[in-house]
PABATI-390000 format. One record per residue: residue in one letter; x, y, z of N, C-alpha, C in turn. Coordinates in nm, 4 decimals, m for minus. Layout:
<atoms>
('A',(X,Y,Z),(X,Y,Z),(X,Y,Z))
...
</atoms>
This chain:
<atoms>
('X',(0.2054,0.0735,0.9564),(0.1113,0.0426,1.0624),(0.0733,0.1708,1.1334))
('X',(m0.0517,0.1702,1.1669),(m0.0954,0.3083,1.2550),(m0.0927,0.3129,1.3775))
('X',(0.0036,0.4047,1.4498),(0.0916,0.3457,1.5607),(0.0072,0.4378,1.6702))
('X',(m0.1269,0.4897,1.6261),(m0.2038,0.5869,1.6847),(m0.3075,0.5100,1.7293))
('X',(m0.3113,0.4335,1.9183),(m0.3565,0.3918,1.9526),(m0.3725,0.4151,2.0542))
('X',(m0.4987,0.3341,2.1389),(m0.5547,0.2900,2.3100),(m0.6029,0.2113,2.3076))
('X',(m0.4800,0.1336,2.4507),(m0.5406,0.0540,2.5119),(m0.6007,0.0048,2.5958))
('X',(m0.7434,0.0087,2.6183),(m0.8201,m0.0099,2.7456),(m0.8378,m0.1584,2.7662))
('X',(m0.9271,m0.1416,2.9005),(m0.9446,m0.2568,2.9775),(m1.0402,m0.3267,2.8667))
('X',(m1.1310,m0.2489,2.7745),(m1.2399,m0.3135,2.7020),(m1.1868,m0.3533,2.5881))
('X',(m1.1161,m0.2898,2.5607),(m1.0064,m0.3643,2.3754),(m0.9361,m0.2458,2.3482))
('X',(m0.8847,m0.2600,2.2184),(m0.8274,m0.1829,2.1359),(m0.8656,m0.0757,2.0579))
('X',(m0.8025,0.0008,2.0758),(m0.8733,0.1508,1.9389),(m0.8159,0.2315,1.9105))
('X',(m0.8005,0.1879,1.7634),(m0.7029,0.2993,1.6936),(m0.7944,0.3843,1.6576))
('X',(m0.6724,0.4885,1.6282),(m0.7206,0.6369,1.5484),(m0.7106,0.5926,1.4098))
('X',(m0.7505,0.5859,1.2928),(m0.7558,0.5412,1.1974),(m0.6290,0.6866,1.1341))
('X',(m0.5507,0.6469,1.0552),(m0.5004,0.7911,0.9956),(m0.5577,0.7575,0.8203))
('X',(m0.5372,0.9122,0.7867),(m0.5681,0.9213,0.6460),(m0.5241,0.9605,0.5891))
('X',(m0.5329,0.9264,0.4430),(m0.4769,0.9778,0.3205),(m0.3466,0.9678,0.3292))
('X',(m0.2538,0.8409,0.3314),(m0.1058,0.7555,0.3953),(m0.0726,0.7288,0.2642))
('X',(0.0308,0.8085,0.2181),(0.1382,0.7892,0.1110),(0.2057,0.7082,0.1417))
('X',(0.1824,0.5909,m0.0078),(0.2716,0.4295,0.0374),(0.3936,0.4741,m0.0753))
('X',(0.4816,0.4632,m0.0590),(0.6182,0.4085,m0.1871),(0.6864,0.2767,m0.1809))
('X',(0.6814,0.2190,m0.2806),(0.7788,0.1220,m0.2545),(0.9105,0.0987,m0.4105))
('X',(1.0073,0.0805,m0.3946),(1.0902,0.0414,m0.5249),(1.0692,m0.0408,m0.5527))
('X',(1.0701,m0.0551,m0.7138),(1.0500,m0.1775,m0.7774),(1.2019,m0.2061,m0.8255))
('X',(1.2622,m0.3630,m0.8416),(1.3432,m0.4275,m0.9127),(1.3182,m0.3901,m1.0404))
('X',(1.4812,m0.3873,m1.1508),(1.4660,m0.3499,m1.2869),(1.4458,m0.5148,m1.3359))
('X',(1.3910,m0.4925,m1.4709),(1.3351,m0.6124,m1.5532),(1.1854,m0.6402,m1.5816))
('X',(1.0938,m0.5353,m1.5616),(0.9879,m0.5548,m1.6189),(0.9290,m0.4150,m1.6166))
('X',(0.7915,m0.4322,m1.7172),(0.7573,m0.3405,m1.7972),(0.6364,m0.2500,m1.7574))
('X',(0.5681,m0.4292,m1.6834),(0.3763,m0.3389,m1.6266),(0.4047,m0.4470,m1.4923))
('X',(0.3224,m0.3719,m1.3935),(0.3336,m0.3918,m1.2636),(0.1727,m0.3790,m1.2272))
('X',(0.1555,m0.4593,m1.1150),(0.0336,m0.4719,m1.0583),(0.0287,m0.4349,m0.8849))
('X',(m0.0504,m0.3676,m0.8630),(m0.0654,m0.3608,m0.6937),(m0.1913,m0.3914,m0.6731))
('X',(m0.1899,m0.4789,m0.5539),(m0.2815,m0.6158,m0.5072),(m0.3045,m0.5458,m0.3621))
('X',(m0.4455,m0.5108,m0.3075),(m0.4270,m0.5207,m0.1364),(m0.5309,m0.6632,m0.0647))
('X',(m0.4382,m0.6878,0.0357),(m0.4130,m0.8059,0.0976),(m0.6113,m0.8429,0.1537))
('X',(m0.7094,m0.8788,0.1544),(m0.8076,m0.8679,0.2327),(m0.8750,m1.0297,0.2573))
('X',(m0.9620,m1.0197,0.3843),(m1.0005,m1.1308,0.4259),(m1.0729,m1.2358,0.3341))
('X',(m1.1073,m1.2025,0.1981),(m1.1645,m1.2236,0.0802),(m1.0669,m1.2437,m0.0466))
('X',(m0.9819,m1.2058,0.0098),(m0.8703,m1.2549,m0.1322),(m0.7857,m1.0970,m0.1523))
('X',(m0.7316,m1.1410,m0.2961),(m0.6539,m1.0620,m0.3514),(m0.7444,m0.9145,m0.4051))
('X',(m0.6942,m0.7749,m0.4302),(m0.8172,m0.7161,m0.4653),(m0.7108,m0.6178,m0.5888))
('X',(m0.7179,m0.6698,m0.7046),(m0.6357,m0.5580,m0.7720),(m0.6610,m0.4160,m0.7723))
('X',(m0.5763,m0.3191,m0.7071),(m0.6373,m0.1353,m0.7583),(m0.6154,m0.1268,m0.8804))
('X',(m0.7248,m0.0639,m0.9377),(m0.7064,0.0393,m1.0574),(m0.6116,0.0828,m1.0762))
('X',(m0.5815,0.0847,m1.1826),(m0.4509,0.1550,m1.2406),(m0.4525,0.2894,m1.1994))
('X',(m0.5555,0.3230,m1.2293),(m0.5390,0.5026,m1.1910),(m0.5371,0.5301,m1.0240))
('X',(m0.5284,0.4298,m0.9859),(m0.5531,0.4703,m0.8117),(m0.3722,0.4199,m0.7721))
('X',(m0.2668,0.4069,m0.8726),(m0.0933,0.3892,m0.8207),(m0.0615,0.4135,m0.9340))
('X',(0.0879,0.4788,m0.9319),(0.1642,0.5933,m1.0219),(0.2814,0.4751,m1.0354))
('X',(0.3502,0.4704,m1.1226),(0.5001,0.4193,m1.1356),(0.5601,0.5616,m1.1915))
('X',(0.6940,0.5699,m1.1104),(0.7886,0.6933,m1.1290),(0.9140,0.6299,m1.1560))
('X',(0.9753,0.6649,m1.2229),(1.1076,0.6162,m1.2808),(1.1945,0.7115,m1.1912))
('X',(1.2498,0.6333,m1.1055),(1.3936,0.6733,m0.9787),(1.5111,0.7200,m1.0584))
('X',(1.5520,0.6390,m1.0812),(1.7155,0.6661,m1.2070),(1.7182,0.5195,m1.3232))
('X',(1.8173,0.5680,m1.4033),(1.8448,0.4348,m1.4954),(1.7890,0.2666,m1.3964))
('X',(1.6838,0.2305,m1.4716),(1.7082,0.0888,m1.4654),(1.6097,0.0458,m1.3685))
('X',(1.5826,0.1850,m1.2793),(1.4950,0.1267,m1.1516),(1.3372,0.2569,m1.1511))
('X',(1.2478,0.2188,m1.0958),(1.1689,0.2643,m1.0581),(1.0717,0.2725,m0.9337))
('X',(0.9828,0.3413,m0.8622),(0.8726,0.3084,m0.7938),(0.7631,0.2891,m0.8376))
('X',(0.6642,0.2673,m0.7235),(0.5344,0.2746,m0.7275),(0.4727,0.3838,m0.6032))
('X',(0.3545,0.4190,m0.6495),(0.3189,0.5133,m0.5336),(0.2105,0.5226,m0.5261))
('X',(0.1087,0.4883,m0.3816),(m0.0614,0.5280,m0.3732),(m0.0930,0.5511,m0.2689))
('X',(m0.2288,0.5923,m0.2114),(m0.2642,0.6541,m0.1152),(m0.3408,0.5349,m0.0568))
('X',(m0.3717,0.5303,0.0553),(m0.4174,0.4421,0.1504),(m0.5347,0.5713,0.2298))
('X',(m0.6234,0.5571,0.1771),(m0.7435,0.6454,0.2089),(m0.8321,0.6418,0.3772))
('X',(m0.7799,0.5257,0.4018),(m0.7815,0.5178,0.5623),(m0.7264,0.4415,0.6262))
('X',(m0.6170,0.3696,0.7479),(m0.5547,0.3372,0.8028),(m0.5937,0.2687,0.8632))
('X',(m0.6944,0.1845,0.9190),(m0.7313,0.1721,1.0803),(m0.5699,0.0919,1.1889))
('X',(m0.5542,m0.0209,1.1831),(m0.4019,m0.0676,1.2284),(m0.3308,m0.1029,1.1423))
('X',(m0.3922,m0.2044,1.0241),(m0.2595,m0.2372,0.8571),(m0.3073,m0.3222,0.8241))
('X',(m0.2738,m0.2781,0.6798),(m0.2909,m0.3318,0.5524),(m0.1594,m0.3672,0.4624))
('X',(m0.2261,m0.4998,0.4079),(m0.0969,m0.5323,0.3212),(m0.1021,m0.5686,0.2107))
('X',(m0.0055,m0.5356,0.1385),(m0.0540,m0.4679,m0.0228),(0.0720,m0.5978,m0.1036))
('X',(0.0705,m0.6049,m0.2368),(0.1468,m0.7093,m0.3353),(0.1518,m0.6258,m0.4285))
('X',(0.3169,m0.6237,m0.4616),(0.3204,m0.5337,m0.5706),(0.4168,m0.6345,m0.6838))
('X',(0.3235,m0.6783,m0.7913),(0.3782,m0.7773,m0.8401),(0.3909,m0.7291,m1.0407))
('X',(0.5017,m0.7992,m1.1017),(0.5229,m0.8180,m1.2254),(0.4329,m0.8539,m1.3216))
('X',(0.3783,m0.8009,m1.4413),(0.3032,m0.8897,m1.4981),(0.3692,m0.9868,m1.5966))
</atoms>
């Protein structure tokens, strides 16, 4: 979440941040992985080439992508195929 904010009498306003390195670990037991971000319209699969899987140690791995602008949060599904 982008914790770079003001709050006035008229509303809210964040500073949007950029270019936000996400990681998350994945559970061992599968092979291809999907990352999904969350939007008012549904599910939105990224491109493969826009998240990395890195192999951590035996058995386990991550995922890793950039979040190109911030405004307060976004929420992402990082699922099994």
């Amino acid at each position: 979440m982008n914790e770079d904010y003001k709050v006035e009498k008229e509303g809210f306003t964040p500073t949007p941040a950029r270019n936000v390195q996400m990681q998350c670990r994945l559970p061992p037991g599968a092979e291809q992985w999907h990352v999904f971000k969350v939007t008012p319209g549904g599910w939105k699969l990224l491109p493969e080439d826009q998240y990395q899987i890195t192999p951590i140690d035996a058995g386990q791995a991550s995922v890793q992508w950039e979040i190109a602008e911030l405004r307060v949060a976004n929420w992402f599904v990082v699922t099994a195929e």
